[in-house]
Each structure stands twice: as structure tokens, then as C-alpha cells.
C-alpha positions, 0 to 999 in steps of 0.5 A: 500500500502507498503512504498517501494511502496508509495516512488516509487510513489512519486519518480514518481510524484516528481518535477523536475523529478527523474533519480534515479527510478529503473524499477523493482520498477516500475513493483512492483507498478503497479502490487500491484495496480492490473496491469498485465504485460506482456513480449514482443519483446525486451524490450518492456513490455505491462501493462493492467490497469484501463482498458487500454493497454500501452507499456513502454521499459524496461530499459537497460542497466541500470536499472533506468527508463528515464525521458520520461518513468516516465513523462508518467507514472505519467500521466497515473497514475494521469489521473485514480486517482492514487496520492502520 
């Protein structure tokens, strides 16, 4: 994994939670660990992996993802086995 990719991943599993982590970089990480996305209606993004099917918003119009999406995510990514 590249470092850009590892800070974002910690930036994701820091305490208290980051307001500072840019979607795009997100889109990235997930994509190196093998996720497809797709685009929906609005900013509605579907992203297929570990087998399963989220959809997160992408955010607008700043690019920083909120708190809620990041808790999510750190979640999903901590339950298949996915750490800093």
C-alpha cells in the first residue's frame, strides 16, 4: 500500500475523529484495496467490497468527508480486517 494511502487510513481510524479527510482520498483507498465504485443519483456513490454493497454521499460542497461518513467507514473497514 502507498503512504498517501496508509495516512488516509489512519486519518480514518484516528481518535477523536478527523474533519480534515478529503473524499477523493477516500475513493483512492478503497479502490487500491480492490473496491469498485460506482456513480449514482446525486451524490450518492455505491462501493462493492469484501463482498458487500454500501452507499456513502459524496461530499459537497466541500470536499472533506463528515464525521458520520468516516465513523462508518472505519467500521466497515475494521469489521473485514482492514487496520492502520
Amino acid at each position: 500500500m502507498k503512504r498517501k494511502h496508509q495516512k488516509t487510513l489512519e486519518l480514518i481510524f484516528a481518535r477523536p475523529t478527523s474533519a480534515n479527510v478529503r473524499w477523493s482520498d477516500i475513493e483512492a483507498l478503497l479502490f487500491e484495496l480492490g473496491a469498485q465504485i460506482e456513480e449514482r443519483e446525486g451524490s450518492r456513490v455505491l462501493i462493492k467490497l469484501f463482498g458487500e454493497r454500501r452507499v456513502f454521499h459524496r461530499p459537497h460542497p466541500t470536499p472533506t468527508t463528515d464525521k458520520g461518513a468516516l465513523a462508518s467507514l472505519r467500521d466497515w473497514l475494521f469489521n473485514n480486517g482492514v487496520k492502520p
